[in-house]
C-alpha positions in Angstrom: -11.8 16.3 26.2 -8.2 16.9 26.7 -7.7 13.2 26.1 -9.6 13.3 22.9 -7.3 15.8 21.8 -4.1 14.3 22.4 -5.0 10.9 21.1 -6.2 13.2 17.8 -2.8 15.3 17.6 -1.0 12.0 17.9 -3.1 10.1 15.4 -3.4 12.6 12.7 -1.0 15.5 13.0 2.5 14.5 14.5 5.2 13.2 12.4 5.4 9.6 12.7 9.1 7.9 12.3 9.2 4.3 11.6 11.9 1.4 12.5 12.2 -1.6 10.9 13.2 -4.7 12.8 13.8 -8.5 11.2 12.7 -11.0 12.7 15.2 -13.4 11.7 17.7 -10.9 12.4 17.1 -10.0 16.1 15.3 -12.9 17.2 16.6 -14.1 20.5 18.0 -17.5 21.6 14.8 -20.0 21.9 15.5 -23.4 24.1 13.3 -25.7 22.1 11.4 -28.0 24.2 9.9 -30.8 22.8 6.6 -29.4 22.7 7.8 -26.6 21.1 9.6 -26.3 17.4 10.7 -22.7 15.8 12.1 -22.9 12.4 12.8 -19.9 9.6 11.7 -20.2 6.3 13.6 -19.4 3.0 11.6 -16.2 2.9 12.4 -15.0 6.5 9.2 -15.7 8.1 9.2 -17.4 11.6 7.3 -20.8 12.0 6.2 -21.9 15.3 4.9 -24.4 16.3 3.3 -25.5 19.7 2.5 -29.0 21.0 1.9 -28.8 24.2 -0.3 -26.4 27.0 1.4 -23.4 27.4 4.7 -21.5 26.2 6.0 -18.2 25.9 8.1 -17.3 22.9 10.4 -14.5 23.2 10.6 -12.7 19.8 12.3 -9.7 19.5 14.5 -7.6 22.3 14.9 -3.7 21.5 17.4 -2.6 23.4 17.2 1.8 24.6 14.5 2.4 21.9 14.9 5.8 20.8 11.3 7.4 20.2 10.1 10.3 19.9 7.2 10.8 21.9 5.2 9.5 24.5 2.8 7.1 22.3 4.4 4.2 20.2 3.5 1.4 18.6 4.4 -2.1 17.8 3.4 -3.8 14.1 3.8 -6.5 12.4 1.6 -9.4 10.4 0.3 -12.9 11.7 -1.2 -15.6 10.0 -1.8 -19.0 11.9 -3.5 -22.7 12.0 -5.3 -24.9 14.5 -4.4 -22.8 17.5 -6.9 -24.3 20.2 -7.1 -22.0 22.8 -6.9 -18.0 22.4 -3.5 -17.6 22.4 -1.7 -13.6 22.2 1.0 -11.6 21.6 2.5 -9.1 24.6 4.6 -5.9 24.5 6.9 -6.0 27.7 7.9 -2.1 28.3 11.2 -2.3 30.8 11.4 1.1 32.4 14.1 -0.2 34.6 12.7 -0.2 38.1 8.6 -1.4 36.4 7.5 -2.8 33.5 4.5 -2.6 31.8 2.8 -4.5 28.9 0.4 -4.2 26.4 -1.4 -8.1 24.7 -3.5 -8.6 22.1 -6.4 -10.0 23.6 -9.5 -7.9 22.0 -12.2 -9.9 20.2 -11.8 -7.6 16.5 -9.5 -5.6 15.6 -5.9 -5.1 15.6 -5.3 -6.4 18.5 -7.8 -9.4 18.3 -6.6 -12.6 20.1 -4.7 -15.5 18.0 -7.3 -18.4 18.3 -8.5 -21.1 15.2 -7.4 -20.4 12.0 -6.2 -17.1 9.9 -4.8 -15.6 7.3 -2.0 -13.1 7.5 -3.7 -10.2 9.3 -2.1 -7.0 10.7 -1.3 -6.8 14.5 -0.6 -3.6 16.7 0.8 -3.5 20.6 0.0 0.2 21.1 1.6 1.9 24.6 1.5 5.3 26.1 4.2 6.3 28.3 2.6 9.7 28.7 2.6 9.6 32.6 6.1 7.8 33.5 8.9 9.7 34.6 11.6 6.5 34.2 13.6 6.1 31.1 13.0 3.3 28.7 15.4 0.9 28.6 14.1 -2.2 26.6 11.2 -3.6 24.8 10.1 -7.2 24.6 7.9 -8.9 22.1 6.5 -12.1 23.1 4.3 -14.9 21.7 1.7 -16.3 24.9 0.7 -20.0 23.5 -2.2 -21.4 25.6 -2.5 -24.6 23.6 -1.4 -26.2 20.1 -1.6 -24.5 17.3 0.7 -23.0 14.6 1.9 -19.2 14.0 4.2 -17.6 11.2 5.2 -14.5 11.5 5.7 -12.0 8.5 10.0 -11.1 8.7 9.5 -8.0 9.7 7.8 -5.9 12.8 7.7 -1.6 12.8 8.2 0.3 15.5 6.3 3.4 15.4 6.0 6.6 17.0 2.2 7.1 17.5 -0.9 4.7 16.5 -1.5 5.4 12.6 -1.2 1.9 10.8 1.9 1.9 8.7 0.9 -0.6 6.3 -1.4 1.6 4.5 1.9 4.2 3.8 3.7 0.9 2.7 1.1 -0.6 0.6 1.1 3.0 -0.9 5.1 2.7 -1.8 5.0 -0.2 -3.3 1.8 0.2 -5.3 3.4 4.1 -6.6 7.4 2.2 -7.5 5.6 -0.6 -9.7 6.5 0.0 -13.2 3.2 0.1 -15.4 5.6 -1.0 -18.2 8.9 -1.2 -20.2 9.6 0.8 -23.0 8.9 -1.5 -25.5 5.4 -1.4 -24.2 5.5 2.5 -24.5 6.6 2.5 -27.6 3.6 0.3 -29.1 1.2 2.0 -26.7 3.0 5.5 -28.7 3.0 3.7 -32.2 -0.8 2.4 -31.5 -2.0 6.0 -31.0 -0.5 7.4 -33.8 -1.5 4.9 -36.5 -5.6 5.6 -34.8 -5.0 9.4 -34.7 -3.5 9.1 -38.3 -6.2 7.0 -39.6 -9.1 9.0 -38.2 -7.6 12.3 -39.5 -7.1 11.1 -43.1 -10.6 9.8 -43.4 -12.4 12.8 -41.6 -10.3 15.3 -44.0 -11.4 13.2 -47.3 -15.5 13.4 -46.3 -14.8 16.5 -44.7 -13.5 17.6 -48.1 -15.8 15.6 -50.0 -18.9 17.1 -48.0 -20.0 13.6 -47.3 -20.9 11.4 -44.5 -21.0 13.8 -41.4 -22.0 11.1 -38.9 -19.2 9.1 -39.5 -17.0 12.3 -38.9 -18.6 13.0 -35.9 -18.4 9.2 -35.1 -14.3 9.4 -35.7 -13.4 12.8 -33.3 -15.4 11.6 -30.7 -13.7 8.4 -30.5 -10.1 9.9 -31.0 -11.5 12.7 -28.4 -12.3 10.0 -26.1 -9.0 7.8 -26.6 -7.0 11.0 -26.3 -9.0 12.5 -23.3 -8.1 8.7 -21.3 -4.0 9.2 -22.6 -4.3 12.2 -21.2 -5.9 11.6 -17.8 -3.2 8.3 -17.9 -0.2 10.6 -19.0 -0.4 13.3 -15.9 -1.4 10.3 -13.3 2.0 8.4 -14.4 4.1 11.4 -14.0 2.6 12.4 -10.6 3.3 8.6 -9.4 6.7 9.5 -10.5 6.2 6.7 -13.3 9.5 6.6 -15.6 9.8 8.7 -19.1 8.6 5.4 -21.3 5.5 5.6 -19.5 4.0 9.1 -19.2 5.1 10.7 -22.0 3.8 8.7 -25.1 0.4 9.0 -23.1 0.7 12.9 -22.5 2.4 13.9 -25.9 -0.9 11.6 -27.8 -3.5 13.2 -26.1 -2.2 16.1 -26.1 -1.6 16.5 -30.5 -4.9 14.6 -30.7 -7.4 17.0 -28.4 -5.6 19.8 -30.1 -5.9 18.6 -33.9 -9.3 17.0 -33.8 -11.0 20.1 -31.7 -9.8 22.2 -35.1 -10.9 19.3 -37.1 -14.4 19.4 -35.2 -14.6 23.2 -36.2 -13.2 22.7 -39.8 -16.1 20.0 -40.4 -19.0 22.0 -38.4 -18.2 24.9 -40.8 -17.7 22.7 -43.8 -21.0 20.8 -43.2 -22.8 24.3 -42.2 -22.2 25.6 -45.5 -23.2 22.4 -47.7 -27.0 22.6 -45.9 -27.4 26.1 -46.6 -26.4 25.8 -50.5 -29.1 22.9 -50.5 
């Protein structure tokens, strides 16, 4: 039970801090064997590739890690090609006097072994250091081949205090700083709505002042409504995803005028209409 606990106070409720490594950046001298080639591409990632039985591939040193409590964990992404036999990816913990290590040998999951062919998928080298008294001095990613194959690794690995996947926080980022559009857009988006809210208006005011065709009226606020109901929802979703000015406000300031001016319009023409029927 208590375990249950801790594992849910460190999941869900304790802050999680997050350091960024590059691979490129930090990776440690190789000695390529000829069975063995590591290359980086133009976009940072890390190529390797294997020829022969069996190598390990040292990949990143972090040097006095500075975390902040007792459960961290190790990210990154994979993707990978004709690796024969189930290859995997280890966490060395150096506490000085032992070390400890966490691999990535499950059969699903996060921590699934690196055999045939993938994608990029996410990876995780969780470690608890819950009952060790030593101080931790270094970590040590490394990359276990057990047979041919190819790996490339995404540029950059997160260190992370606790176990919560910090992909889904980044995917979040990104998705809330994309701009929906320029101004330019905006502004037709802005001059687009007010040529349909003008256009609607003048029409439902000459039958409403004629007395003539009520269903079309009806037709016209319910599809301004509708339009300016959607500008609206749009408008307040933009500014709470901290959109720019070009983008929320056409949207708000639209659906705004149009629920207010067609709602009085809807009255106007109920009243208008009302009174025709009873004189007939």
């Amino acid at each position: 039970m208590i375990d249950i606990l801790y594992f849910f106070l460190t999941f869900f409720l304790l802050p999680t801090s997050t350091n960024i490594y590059n691979l490129k950046d930090n990776l440690p001298k190789i000695d390529e064997k000829k069975s063995l080639s590591v290359s980086i591409k133009e976009n940072g990632e890390i190529k390797i590739i294997n020829h022969g039985k069996q190598n390990t591939v040292p990949l990143l040193r972090i040097h006095d890690p500075h975390l902040e409590t007792d459960v961290y964990s190790l990210w990154g992404k994979i993707k990978y090609d004709g690796v024969e036999n189930p290859s995997y990816l280890e966490l060395w913990n150096d506490f000085g006097k032992r070390k400890y290590f966490t691999r990535t040998k499950a059969g699903s999951g996060f921590m699934k072994k690196i055999s045939g062919d993938s994608e990029y998928r996410i990876f995780s080298l969780p470690f608890n250091r819950e009952f060790s008294t030593l101080k931790l001095e270094m970590l040590q990613l490394n990359l276990v081949f057990k047979g041919k194959g190819k790996i490339i690794f995404s540029p950059q690995v997160y260190l992370i205090t606790g176990t919560k996947n910090p992909y889904k926080s980044i995917e979040k980022e990104s998705v809330n700083n994309l701009l929906w559009w320029d101004d330019n857009t905006g502004s037709y988006i802005g001059g687009f709505l007010g040529i349909l809210i003008g256009l609607c208006g003048a029409v439902n005011a000459f039958f409403i002042h004629k007395g003539k065709n009520y269903r079309l009226v009806k037709i016209c606020i319910g599809i301004v409504l509708f339009v300016a109901l959607a500008s609206l929802i749009v408008g307040i979703t933009a500014y709470f995803y901290q959109q720019p000015y070009a983008v929320y406000y056409p949207m708000l300031v639209s659906g705004a005028i149009s629920v207010f001016v067609f709602v009085l319009q809807a009255l106007a023409a109920k009243e208008r209409f009302t009174k025709i029927q009873e004189k007939e």
